[in-house]
C-alpha positions as CSV (number, residue, x, y, z in Angstrom):
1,X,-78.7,168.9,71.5
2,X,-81.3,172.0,71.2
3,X,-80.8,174.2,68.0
4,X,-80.3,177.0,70.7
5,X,-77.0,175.4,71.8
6,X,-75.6,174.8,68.2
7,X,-75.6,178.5,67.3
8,X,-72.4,180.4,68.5
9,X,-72.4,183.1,70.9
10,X,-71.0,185.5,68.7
11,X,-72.4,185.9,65.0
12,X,-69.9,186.8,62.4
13,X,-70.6,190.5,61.1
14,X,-72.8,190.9,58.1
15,X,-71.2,193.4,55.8
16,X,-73.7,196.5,54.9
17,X,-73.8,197.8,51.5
18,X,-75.9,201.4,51.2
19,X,-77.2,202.1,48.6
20,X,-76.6,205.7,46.5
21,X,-79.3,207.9,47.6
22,X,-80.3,211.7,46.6
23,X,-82.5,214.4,48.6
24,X,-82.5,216.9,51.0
25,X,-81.2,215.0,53.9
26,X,-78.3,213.7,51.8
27,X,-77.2,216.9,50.2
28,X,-77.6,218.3,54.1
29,X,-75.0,215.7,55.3
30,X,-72.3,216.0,52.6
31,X,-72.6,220.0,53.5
32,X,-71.5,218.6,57.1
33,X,-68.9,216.5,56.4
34,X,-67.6,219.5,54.0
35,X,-67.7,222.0,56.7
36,X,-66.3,219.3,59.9
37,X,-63.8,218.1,57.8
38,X,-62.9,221.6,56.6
39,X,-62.7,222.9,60.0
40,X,-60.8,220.1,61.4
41,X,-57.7,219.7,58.5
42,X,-57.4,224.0,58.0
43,X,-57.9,225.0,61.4
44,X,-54.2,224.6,62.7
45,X,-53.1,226.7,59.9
46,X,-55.2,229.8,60.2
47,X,-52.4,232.7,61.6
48,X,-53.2,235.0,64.5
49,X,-50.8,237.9,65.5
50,X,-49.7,238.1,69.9
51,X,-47.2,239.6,69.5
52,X,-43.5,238.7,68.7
53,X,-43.1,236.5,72.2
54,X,-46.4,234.0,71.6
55,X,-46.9,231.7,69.3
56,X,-48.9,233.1,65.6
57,X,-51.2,230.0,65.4
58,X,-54.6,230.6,66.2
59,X,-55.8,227.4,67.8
60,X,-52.8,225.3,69.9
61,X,-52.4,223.3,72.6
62,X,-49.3,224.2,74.0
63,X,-48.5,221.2,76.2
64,X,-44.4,222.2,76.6
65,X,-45.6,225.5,78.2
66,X,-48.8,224.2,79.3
67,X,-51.1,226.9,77.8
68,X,-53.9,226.7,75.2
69,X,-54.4,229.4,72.8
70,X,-57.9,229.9,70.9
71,X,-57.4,233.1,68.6
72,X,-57.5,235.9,71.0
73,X,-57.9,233.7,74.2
74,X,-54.9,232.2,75.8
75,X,-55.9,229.7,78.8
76,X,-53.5,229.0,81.4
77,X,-53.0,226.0,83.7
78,X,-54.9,227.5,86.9
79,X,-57.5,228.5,84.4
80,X,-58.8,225.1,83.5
81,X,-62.4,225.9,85.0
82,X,-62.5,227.7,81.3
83,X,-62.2,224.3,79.7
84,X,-64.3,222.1,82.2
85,X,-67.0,224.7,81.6
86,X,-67.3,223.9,77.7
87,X,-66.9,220.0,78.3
88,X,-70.5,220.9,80.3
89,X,-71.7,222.9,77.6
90,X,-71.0,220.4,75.3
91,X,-72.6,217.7,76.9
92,X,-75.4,219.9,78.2
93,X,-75.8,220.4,74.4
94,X,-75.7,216.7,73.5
95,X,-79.0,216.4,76.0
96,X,-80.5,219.3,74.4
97,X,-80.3,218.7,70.6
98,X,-81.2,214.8,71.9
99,X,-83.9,216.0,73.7
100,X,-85.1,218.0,71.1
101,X,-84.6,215.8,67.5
102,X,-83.1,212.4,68.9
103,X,-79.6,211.5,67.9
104,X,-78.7,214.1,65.3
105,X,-75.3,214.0,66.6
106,X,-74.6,210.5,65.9
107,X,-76.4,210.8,62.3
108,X,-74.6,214.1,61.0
109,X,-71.6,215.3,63.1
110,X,-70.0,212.6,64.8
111,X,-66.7,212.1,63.8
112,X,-67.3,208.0,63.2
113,X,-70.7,209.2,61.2
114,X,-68.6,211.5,59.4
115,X,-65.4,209.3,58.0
116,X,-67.5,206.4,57.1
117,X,-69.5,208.5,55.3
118,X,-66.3,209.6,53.8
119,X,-65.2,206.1,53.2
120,X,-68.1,204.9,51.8
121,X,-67.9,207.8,49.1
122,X,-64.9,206.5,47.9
123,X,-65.9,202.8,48.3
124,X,-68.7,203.5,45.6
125,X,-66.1,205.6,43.7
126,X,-63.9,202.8,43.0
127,X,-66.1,199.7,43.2
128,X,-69.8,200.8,42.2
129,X,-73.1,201.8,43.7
130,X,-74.6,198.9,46.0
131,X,-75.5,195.7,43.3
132,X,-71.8,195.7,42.1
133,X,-70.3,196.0,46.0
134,X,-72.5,193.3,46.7
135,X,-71.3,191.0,43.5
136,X,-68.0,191.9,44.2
137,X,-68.0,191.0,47.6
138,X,-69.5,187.7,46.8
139,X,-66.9,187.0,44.1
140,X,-64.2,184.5,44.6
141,X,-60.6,186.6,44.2
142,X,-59.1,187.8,41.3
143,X,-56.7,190.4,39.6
144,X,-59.8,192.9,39.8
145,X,-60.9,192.4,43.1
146,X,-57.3,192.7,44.5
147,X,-57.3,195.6,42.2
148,X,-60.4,197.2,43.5
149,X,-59.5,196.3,46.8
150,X,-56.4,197.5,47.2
151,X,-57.1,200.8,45.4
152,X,-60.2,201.7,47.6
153,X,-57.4,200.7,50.5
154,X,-54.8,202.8,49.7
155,X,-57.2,206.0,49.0
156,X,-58.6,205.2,52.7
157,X,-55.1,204.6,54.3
158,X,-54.2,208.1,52.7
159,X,-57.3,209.6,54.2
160,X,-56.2,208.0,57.6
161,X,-53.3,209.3,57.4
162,X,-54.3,212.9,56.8
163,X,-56.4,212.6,59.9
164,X,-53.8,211.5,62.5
165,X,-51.6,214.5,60.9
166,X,-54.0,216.7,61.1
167,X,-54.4,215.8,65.0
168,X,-51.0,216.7,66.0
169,X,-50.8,220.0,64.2
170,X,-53.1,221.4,67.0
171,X,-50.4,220.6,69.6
172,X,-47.3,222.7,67.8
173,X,-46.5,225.1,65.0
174,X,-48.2,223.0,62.4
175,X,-45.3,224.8,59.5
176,X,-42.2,223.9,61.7
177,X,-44.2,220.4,62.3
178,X,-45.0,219.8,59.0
179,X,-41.0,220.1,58.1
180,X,-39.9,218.2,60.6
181,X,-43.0,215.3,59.5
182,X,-41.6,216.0,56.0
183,X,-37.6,215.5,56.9
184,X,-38.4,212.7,59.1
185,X,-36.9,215.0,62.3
186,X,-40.4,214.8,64.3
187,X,-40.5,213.7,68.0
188,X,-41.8,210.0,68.2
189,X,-44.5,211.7,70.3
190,X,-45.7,213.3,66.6
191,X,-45.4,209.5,65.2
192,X,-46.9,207.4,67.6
193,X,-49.8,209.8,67.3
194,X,-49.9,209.6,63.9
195,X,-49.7,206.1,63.8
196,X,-52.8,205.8,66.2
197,X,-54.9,207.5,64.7
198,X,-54.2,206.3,61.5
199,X,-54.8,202.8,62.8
200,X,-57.5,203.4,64.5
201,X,-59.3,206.2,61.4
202,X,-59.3,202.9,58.8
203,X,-60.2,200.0,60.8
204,X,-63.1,202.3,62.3
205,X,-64.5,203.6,59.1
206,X,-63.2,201.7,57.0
207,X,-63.9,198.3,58.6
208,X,-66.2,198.5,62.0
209,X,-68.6,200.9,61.0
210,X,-71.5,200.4,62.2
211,X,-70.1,198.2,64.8
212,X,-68.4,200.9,66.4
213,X,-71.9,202.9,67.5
214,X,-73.3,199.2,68.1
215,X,-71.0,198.3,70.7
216,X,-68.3,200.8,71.6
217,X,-70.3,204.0,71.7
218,X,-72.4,204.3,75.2
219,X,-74.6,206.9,73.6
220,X,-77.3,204.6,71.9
221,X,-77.5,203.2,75.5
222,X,-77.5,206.8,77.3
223,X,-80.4,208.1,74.4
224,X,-83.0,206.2,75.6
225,X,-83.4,208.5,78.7
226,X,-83.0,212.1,77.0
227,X,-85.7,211.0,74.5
228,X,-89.9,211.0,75.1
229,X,-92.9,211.0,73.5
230,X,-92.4,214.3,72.3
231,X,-88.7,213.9,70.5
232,X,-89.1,214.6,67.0
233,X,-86.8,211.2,65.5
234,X,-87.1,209.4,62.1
235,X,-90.2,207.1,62.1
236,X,-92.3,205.2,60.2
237,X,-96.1,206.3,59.8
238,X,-97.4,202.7,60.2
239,X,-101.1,203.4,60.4
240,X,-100.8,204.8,56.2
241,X,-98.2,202.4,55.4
242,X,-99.8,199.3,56.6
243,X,-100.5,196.6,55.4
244,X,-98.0,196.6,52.8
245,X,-98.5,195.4,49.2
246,X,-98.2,196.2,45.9
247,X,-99.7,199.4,44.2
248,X,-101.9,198.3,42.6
249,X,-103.9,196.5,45.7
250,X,-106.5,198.8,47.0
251,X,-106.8,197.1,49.9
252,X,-102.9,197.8,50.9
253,X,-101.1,201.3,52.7
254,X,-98.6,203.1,50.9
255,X,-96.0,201.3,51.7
256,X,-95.2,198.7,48.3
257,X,-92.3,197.0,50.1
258,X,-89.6,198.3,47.8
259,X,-87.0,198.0,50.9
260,X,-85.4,201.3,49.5
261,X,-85.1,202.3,53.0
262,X,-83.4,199.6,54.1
263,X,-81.0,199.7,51.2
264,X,-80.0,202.7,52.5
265,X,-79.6,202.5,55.6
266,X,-76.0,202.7,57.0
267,X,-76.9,200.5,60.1
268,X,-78.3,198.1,58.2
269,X,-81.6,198.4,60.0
270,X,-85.6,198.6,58.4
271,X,-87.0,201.4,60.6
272,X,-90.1,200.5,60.0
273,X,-89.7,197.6,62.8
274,X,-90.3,200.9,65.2
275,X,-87.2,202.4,66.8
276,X,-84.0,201.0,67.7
277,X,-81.5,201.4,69.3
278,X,-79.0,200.9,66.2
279,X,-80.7,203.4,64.2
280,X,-78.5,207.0,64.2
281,X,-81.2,209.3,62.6
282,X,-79.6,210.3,59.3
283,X,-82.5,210.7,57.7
284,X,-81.0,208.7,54.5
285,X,-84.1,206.7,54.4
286,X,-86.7,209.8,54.3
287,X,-84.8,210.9,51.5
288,X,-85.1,206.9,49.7
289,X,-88.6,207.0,50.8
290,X,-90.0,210.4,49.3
291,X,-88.3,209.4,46.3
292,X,-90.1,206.3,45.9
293,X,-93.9,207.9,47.0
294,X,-92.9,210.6,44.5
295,X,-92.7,208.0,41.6
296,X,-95.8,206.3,42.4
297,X,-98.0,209.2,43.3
298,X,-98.3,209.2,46.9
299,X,-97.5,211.8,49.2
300,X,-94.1,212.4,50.8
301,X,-93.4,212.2,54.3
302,X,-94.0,207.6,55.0
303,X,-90.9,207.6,57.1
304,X,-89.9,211.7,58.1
305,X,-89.2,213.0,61.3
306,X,-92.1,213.2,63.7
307,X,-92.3,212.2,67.4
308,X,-94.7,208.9,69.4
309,X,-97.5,211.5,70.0
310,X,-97.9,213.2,66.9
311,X,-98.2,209.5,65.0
312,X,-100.7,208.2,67.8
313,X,-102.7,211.4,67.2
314,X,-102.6,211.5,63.3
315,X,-103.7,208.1,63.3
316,X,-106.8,209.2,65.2
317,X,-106.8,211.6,62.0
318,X,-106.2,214.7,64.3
319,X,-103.6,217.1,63.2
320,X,-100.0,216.9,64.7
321,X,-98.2,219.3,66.9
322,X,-96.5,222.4,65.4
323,X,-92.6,222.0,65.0
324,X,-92.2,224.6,67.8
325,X,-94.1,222.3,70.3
326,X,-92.2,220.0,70.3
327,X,-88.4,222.0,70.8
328,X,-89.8,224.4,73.4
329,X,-91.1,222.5,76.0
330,X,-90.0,222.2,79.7
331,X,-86.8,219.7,79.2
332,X,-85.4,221.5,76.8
333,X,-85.9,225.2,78.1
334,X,-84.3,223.9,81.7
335,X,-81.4,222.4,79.4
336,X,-81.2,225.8,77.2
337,X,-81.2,227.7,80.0
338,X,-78.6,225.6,82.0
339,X,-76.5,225.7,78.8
340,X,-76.6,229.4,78.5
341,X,-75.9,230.2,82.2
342,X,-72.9,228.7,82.4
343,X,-71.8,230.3,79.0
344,X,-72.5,233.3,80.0
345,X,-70.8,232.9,83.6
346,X,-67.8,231.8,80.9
347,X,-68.1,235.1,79.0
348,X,-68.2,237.2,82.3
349,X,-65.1,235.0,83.7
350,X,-63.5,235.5,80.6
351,X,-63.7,239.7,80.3
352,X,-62.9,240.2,84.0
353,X,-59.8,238.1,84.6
354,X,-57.0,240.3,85.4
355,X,-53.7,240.3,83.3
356,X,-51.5,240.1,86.2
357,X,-52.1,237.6,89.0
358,X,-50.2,236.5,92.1
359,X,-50.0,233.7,94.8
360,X,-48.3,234.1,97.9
361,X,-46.7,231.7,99.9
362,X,-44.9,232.1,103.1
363,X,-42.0,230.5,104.8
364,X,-42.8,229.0,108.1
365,X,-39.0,227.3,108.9
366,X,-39.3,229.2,111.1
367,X,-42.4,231.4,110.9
368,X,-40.5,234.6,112.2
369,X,-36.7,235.5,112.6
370,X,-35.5,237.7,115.1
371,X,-32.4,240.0,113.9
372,X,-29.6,241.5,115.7
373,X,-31.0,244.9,116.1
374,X,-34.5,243.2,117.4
375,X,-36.5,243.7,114.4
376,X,-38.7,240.8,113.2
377,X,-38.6,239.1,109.9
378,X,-41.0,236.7,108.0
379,X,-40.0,235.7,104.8
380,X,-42.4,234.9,101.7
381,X,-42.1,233.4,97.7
382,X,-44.5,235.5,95.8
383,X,-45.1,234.4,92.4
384,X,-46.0,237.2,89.8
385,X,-47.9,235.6,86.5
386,X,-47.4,238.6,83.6
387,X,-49.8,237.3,81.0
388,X,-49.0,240.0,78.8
389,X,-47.2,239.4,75.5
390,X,-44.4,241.8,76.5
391,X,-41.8,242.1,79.2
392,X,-43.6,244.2,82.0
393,X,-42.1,246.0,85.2
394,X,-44.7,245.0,88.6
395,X,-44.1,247.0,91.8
396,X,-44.6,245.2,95.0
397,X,-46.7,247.0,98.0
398,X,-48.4,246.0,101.1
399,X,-50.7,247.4,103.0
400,X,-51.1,247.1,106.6
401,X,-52.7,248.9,110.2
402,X,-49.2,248.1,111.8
403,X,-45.9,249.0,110.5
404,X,-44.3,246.5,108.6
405,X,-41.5,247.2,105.8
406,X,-41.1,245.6,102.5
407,X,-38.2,244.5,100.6
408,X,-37.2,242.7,97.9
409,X,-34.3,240.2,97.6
410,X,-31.7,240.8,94.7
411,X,-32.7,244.5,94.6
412,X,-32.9,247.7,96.3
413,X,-35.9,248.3,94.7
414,X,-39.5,247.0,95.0
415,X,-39.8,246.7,90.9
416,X,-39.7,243.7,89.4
417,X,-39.2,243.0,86.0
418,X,-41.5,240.2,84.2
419,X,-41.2,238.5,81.5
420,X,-43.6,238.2,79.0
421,X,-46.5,235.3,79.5
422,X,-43.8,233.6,82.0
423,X,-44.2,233.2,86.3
424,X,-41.0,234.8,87.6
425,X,-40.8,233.6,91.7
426,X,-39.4,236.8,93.9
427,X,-38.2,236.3,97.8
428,X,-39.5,239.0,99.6
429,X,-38.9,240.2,103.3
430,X,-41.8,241.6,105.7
431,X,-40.1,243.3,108.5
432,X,-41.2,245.1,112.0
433,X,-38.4,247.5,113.5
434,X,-37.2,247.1,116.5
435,X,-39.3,250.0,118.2
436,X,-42.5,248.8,116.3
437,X,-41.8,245.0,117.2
438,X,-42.7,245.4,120.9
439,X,-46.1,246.5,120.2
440,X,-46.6,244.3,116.7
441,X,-49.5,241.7,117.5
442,X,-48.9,237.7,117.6
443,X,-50.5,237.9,114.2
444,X,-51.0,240.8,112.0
445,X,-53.0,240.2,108.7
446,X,-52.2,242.5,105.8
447,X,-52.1,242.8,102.2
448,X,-49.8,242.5,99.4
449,X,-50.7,244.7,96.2
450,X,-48.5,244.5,92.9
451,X,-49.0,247.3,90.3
452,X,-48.1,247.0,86.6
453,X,-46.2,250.0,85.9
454,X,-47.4,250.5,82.3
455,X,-50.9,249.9,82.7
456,X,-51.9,250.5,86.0
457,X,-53.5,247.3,86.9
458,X,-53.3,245.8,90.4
459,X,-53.9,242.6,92.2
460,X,-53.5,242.0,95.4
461,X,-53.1,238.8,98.2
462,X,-53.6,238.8,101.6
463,X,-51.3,237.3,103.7
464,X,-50.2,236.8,107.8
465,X,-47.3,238.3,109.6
466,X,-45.9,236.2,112.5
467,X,-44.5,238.7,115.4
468,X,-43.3,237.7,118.4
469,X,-45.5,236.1,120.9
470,X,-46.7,238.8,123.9
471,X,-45.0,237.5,127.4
């Protein structure tokens, strides 16, 4: 039996143990993961006064009611162009800032990035910098190991938790939530959310890592074809690293071998085999790199961000591109200006939607009635949208060449009343008199107008009216 067939299909993960490293990079990603995670647990508390009929939370997803509300912008169910418009901004972004500097989503604002970082913190909190995780994993089990274990555990099962309840405060009152959380009165909806995400925050950081951008992420796969020559990405400058040796051997780059990069590296991964597809561009290993050139008098900048053409070029010993070369260039001026078209197209759709909309449907069992004195009816729903946060009084119109009447059932009047950011249905009867019905077309298009009385705004619908056929 070949050596090939005795080894299994599936390798057992190796566990990675980063090392502690300090620099520019690293104090940029802890800024991150303060600002995300800020964002993410305060947002659902931040207040924002509607009015005493809509909710006061600034950011919710109102499933019950089916609206969303994003400090002064509510967004309701017809509107939901609004929201497929920013999933294309976003990923039009995603190919842009990948374009442009590789995957510096995955390496500093991806939420997996961004808890394991988190959980790592507190792993080297509670069981040491990288030498004593890797003794202590190695270790058989005792009372400190459960110890340690357990502790670093709990303090990421808290943080798990925190997560999934963050999560559901977006979709209700996070107070009146957090009450009900607190007197165990919350919908199972609110747990089973919870629970989730919970599950699913501490195996991910806590326990897949790397493995989750490996093989569950489709990005790494997807990267490879937003990314050229000209991408400005973490590399190794091979031609003044190689051949690696000690210091002291004139004959050797600047690269001693120190594996400091490696040690680093969250992935697990030595960038200077070239890029892969594991590596997520944190930039942890610039920052374990510079240190080390800094300490034995060699110039910073081994392993930095650069792109392919600027390394084949400086290893010609010509100088590389400028930093602007490489963002503004024809992919990523056709994705900024796709990505600024359609935000702008948002903005405009945004400022000129009306505050009172209507649809109109009409009744066609039977298209037309023919009443006692002659006259003919047609009979149509309109439904009136008030997307003001007050009660508001709309009056009903139409508009037409031929002489048709209007009225309104359940009222003399043609006023209807409104309620505040609610749909209220109204019945309404289109009619031709008798002496008008003998000359009234088979069809006769005309138009509906509703007025709000306060304001002044109008919307109108054009609609059909069915007469009787011509003999």
């Amino acid at each position: 039996m070949s050596t090939s067939e005795n080894q299994p299909l599936y390798a057992p993960r190796e566990p990675i143990f980063p090392r502690r490293v300090k620099g520019f990079y690293r104090n940029l990603k802890w800024w991150v993961m303060a600002v995300t995670l800020g964002i993410y647990y305060l947002t659902p508390w931040i207040r924002w006064d509607r009015g005493p009929s809509l909710p006061d939370q600034a950011v919710l997803l109102d499933m019950a009611n089916r609206r969303f509300y994003f400090f002064w912008i509510e967004i309701w169910p017809h509107e939901f162009y609004f929201v497929a418009g920013l999933l294309i901004m976003a990923g039009l972004g995603l190919f842009l800032f990948t374009s442009a500097l590789g995957r510096v989503w995955c390496g500093y604002t991806c939420p997996q990035t961004v808890w394991t970082d988190l959980f790592i913190l507190v792993e080297r909190w509670i069981e040491g910098d990288r030498n004593a995780r890797v003794r202590l994993w190695n270790a058989k089990w005792d009372f400190r190991k459960v110890r340690l274990r357990l502790t670093k555990w709990t303090v990421w099962l808290l943080i798990s938790v925190a997560t999934g309840g963050a999560w559901v405060f977006y979709f209700a009152d996070a107070p009146t939530l957090a009450v009900s959380l607190a007197t165990l009165s919350a919908p199972p909806i609110a747990w089973a959310t919870i629970g989730v995400l919970t599950a699913t925050t501490f195996i991910f950081g806590g326990f897949m890592r790397e493995q989750v951008c490996n093989y569950m992420c489709p990005w790494p796969r997807i990267q490879g074809a937003m990314m050229d020559p000209e991408t400005l990405t973490v590399a190794y400058r091979d031609w003044r690293g190689e051949p690696r040796g000690k210091q002291r051997d004139p004959n050797t780059g600047d690269c001693i071998d120190c594996m400091a990069c490696v040690n680093v590296c969250p992935a697990g991964i030595d960038i200077r085999d070239g890029q892969q597809m594991e590596c997520i561009t944190c930039a942890l290993c610039i920052d374990a790199c510079d240190d080390i050139m800094a300490k034995i008098g060699k110039p910073r900048g081994l392993i930095d961000y650069l792109a392919l053409s600027d390394q084949e070029e400086e290893a010609k010993g010509k100088p590389a591109k400028k930093l602007w070369q490489h963002v503004f260039r024809l992919r990523t001026v056709i994705y900024t200006t796709l990505w600024a078209a359609i935000g702008i197209g948002l903005v405009f759709a945004l400022f000129v939607r009306a505050d009172i909309e209507m649809n109109v449907a009409a009744v066609r069992n039977p298209t037309f009635v023919t009443l006692s004195d002659g006259s003919i009816r047609n009979i149509y729903d309109i439904r009136l949208l008030n997307k003001h946060g007050e009660d508001r009084v709309f009056h009903l119109s139409l508009r037409s060449d031929e002489i048709l009447r209007i009225e309104l059932e359940g009222t003399a009047e043609r006023n209807v009343n409104v309620p505040a950011n609610e749909t209220f249905l109204q019945r309404v009867y289109v009619t031709a008199r008798p002496q008008d019905a003998a000359s009234t077309q088979d069809v006769v298009p005309f138009r509906f107008w509703v007025e709000d009385i306060v304001s002044g705004e109008r919307a109108y619908k054009d609609a059909i009216f069915n007469g009787r056929p011509q003999q």
